[in-house]
C-alpha positions in Angstrom: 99.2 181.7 25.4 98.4 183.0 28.5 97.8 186.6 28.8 97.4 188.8 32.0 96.3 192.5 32.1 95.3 193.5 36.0 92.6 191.5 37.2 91.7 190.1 33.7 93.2 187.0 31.8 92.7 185.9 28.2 93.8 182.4 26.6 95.2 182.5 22.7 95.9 179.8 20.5 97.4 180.7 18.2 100.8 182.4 17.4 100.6 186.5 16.9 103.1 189.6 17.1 102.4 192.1 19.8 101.1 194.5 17.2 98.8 192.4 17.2 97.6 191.1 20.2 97.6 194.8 21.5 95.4 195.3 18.2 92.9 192.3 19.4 92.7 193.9 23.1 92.2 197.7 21.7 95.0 198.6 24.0 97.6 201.6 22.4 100.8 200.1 22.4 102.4 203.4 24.4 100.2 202.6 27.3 101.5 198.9 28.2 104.7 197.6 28.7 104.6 193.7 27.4 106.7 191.5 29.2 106.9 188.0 27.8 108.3 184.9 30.4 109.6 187.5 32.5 111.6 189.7 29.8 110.1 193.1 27.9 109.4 192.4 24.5 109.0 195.2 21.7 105.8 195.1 19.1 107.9 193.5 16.7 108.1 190.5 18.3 106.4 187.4 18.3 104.2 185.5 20.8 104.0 181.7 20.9 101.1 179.8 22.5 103.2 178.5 25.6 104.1 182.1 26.5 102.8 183.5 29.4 102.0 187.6 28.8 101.8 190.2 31.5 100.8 193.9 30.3 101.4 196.0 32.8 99.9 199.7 32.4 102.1 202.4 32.2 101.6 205.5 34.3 103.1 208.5 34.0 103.9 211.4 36.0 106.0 214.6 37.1 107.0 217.0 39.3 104.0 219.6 39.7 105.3 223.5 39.7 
């Protein structure tokens, strides 16, 4: 599988859940969303070699008093 996170990319062959994957990138899974062939996917799920895999860092933010 493909897998794209900002300017870096990574290659997989083999067939993982998001737990894991996030686990093999020491990335916290509340700080990515994983979107899988265009659709968010939960950690639950599974990854399949032909998937392409875009973690896109979430930022958050507020209203400052």
């Amino acid at each position: 599988m493909k897998v794209r996170y900002g300017q870096q990319e990574y290659e997989f062959t083999e067939r993982m859940s998001v737990r894991k994957l996030l686990e093999k990138l020491d990335l916290l899974p509340e700080t990515v969303v994983v979107v899988r062939n265009d659709e968010i996917v939960t950690e639950d799920e599974w990854l399949e070699v032909e998937d392409e895999v875009e973690l896109i860092r979430v930022v958050s933010g507020g209203v400052s008093p």
